[in-house]
N, C-alpha and C positions, 0 to 999 in steps of 0.2 A: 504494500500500500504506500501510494505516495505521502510526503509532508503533507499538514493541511495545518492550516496555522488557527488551527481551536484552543483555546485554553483552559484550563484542565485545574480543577480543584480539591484538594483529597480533602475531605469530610470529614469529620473524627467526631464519633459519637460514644456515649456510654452509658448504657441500660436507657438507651431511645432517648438522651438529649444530647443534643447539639453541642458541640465546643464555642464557646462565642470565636474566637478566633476562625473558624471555621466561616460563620454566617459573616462577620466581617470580611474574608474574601472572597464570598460569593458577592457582595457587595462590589468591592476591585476587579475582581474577574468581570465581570457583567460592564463595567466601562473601561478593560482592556482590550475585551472583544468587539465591542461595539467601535471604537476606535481602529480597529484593525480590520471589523468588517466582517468579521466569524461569528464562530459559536463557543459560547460557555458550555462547557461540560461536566458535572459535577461527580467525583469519582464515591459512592459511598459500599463500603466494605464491612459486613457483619451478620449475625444473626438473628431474624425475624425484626429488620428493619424496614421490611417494602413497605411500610406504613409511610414511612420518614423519606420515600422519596417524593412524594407528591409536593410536599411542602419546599423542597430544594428546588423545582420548578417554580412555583409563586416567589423564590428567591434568587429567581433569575435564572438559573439553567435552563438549557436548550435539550438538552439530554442528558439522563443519569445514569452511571455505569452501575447499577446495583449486584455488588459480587454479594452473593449469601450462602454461608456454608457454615455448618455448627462450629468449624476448628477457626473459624473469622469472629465468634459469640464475644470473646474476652483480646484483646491489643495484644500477640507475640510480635517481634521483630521478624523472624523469616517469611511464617505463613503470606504478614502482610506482603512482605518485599516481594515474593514473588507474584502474590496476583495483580499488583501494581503495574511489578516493571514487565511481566507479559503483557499486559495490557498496551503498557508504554511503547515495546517493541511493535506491537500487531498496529497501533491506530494510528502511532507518530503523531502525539500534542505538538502542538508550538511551544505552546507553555506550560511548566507545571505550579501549583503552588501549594504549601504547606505552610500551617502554622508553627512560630517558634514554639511550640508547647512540648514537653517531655515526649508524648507519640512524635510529634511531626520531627523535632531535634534528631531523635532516633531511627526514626522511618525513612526520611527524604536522602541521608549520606548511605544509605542502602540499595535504596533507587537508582540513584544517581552514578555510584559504582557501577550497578548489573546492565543500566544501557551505554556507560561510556560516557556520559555526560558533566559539563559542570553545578554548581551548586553554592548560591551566595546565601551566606546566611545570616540571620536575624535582621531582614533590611525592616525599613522605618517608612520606606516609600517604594514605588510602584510605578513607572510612567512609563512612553511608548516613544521613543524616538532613534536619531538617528544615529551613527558613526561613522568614523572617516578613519581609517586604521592608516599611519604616515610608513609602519612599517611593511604592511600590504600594497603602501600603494593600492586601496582600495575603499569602497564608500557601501555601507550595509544600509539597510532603509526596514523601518520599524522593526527598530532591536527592543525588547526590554531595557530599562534600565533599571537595575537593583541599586538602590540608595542605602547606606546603612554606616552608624556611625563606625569611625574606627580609629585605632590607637589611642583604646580607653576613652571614647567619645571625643578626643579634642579634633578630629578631620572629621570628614562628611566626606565618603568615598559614593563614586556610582560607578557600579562594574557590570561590566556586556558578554557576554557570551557568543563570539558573532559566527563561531566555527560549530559548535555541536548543537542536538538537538534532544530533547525538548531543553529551552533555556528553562532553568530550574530555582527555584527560592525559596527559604522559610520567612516568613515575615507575622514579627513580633505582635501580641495580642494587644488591643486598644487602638495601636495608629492609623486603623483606618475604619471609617465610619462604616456602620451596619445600615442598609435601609431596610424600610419595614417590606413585610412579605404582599404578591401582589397576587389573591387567590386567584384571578380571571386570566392569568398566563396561562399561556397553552406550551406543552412540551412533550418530549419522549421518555420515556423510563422503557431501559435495555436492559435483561435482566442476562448476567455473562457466566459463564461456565467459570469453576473454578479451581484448577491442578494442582498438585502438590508433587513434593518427592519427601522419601523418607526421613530424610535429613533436616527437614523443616521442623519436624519435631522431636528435637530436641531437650527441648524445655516444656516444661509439663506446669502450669498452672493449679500450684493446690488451694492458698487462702489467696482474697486478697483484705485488705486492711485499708478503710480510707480515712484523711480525716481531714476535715471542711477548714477552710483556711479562720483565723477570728478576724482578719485584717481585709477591709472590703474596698477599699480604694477604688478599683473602678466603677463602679455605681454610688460613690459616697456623693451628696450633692454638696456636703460643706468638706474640708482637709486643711487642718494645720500643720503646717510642715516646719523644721526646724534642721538648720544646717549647725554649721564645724563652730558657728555663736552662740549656740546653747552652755559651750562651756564642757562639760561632763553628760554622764548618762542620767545623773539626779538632774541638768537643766531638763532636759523633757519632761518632767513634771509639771514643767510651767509652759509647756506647749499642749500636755496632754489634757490638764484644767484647761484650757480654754477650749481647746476641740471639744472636753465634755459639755462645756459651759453652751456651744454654739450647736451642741449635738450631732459634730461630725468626727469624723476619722483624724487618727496620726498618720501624718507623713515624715518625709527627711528624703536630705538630698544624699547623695552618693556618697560625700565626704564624710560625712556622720557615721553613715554604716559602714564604709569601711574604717574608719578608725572606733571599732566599735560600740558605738552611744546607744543605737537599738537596731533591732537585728532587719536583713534586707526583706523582710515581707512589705516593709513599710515606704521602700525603696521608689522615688519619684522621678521619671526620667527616660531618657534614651537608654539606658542600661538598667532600667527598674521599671515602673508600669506607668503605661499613659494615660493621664487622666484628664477630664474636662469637668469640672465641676460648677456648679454656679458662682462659690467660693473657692477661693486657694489663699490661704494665707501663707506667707514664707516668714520664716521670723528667725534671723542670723545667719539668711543664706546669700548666698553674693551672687548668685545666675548665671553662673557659666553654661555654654551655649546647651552643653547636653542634659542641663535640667531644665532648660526654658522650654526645651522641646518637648519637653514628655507633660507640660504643665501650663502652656502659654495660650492654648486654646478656652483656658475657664473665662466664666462667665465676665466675673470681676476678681481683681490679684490685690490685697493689702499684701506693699513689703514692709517691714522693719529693721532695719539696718543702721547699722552706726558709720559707715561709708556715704555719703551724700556720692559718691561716683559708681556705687556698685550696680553691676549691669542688671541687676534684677528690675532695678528703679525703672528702667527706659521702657518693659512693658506694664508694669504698675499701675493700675488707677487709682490705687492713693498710694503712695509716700509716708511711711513715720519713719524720719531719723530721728533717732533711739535707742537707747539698751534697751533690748527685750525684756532684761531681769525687773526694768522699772514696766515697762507698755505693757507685756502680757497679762500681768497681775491686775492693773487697771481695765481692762479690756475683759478683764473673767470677774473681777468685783460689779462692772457698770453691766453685764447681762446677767448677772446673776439678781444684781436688786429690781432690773424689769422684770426678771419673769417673778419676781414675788406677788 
C-alpha cells in the first residue's frame, strides 16, 4: 500500500475511559489533517471497547482502527507494539501521535523501533509546515513540526522528520486544547484482526494497584504557586493557606521541586503540567520562559515578587512587589474575614 498522509492517533483507555491526553489529540489530529487535506484516524486497542468507538468519531475521527482481543483487556508493552506497528506497516500513517503519558512514553519508542522510524518526544506543540534541508540541497512541503522544550526547558527546539515515515511524536498532557464531542459526525469504525507471537507474552499481569493522584492541577480553577522565594519547605505553608483560603490547588515552579521544597506532583510548566486556570497566583517565582509556558494561558496571573524586573511581571495582570512572607499572610487574613 502506498503513503497516504492520514494521521493517526493511539487512544489509550482504561476500564472504558478515555486518557485526557488522548481526546486532546484527537483535538490536534483533527486540525492537522484538515490542514493537510486527509483523514484522522483514531487507532483504539482493547477489550470490549467497541462501545468507545462511536464516541472517537463525534471527536473527530474519520475512521477507527478498533483492534479487540482479551490479551489487549489490561496495557503490556509487546502485545500493544505489535498490533500497532503491523498496522503501521500495512496502512502507512503520515502521522503518528501519542500521548506523553506512562502507556504512550512506553508504547510509541517500541513502534517507532519495529517500523524504522523517528520519534520526538514530549513536544508542547504541533504544526504543519515546511523545510528546506541546506545539506540536501533540498525543500520538503508539509513536514510536521514537533516543538518541544529542550536542554532542561531553557531552548524551544522544533525537529522534522523529513526522510522516514510515519513522522512520529509523544506530546505532553494539557498543551493542547480538547474540543467538545460532535454526536452528528459521521465516520467508519474498522474493526482489525489481531496476531501475536509467542514471545509477546512474556509478562503475565497478576494484580494491579492504583492510586488517584490528591494533587488536581489541571482542572483546578484557582492555583497558588510558589517558587525558589518561599525560602524552605515550611514557606509553602504560606502558599498553601492561601490556596486553602481561595479554595484552590498548590503549585510550584521547577526550581522549588527540584531543590526539594515539595514534591513534583505539584510541578507547573513545560516540564510539569499545563495549566489554565481562571487564577494562577505565583508568589516568589521569577518566570523563566519554561514556566510561563505551562501557566500563561490562565484567566488572570497575580505575581508577587520582590524583583520589580522579574519576567513573571510582563504577563501579570496585577503586580505586588513584595515579600510574600508579609503579602500572603494578608491576602489569606482579608479572604478569610469575607467569607465570615
Amino acid at each position: 500500500m502506498s503513503e497516504t498522509r492520514n494521521v493517526w492517533v493511539f487512544v489509550e483507555q482504561d476500564e472504558g475511559k478515555f486518557a485526557d491526553v488522548s481526546l486532546e489529540l484527537m483535538s490536534k489530529g483533527r486540525e492537522l489533517a484538515d490542514e493537510l487535506g486527509s483523514e484522522l484516524w483514531a487507532v483504539l486497542p482493547g477489550s470490549g471497547v467497541g462501545e468507545l468507538a462511536s464516541e472517537l468519531v463525534g471527536r473527530g475521527a474519520d475512521r477507527v482502527l478498533l483492534a479487540e482481543h482479551a490479551e489487549l483487556r489490561q496495557y503490556r508493552t509487546l502485545p500493544y507494539a505489535r498490533v500497532l506497528s503491523g498496522l503501521v506497516k500495512e496502512r502507512k500513517p503520515y502521522i503518528f501521535l501519542f500521548g506523553a503519558s506512562c502507556v504512550g512514553r512506553d508504547l510509541a519508542p517500541r513502534v517507532a523501533s519495529a517500523v524504522r522510524s523517528g520519534l520526538t518526544a514530549d513536544c508542547t506543540d504541533l504544526q504543519i509546515g515546511d523545510f528546506e534541508s541546506t545539506r540536501e540541497k533540498k525543500s520538503y512541503k508539509d513536514l510536521l513540526l514537533q516543538i518541544r522544550p529542550a536542554f532542561g526547558g531553557n531552548l524551544i527546539a522544533t525537529i522534522v522528520n523529513p526522510n522516514h515515515r510515519p513522522q512520529m511524536a509523544t506530546v505532553r498532557e494539557g498543551v493542547m486544547r480538547q474540543r467538545p464531542a460532535d454526536p452528528s459526525r459521521k465516520g467508519t469504525i474498522e474493526k482489525v484482526s489481531c496476531s501475536f507471537e509467542s514471545g509477546d507474552f512474556a509478562l503475565e499481569v497478576l494484580s494491579r494497584e492504583l492510586r488517584a493522584s490528591t494533587v488536581m492541577l489541571k482542572e483546578a480553577p484557582v492555583i497558588v504557586s510558589g517558587g525558589m522565594g518561599v525560602g524552605d519547605a515550611d514557606g509553602f505553608a504560606l502558599v498553601r493557606e492561601l490556596a486553602a483560603a481561595m479554595g484552590g490547588e498548590v503549585g510550584a515552579s521547577r526550581a522549588a521541586v527540584d531543590a526539594g521544597l515539595i514534591s513534583k506532583e505539584h510541578q507547573v510548566g513545560q516540564t510539569g503540567t499545563t495549566v489554565r486556570p481562571r487564577l494562577y497566583v505565583a508568589a516568589g517565582i521569577s518566570g523563566a520562559i519554561q514556566h510561563r509556558a505551562g501557566m500563561a494561558e490562565s484567566s488572570k496571573i497575580i505575581a508577587v515578587n520582590t524583583d520589580p524586573d522579574a519576567p513573571i511581571f510582563q504577563i501579570a495582570h496585577y503586580r505586588i512587589l513584595g515579600d510574600l512572607a508579609e503579602v500572603l499572610p494578608l491576602l489569606t487574613a482579608a479572604l478569610r474575614e469575607k467569607a465570615k
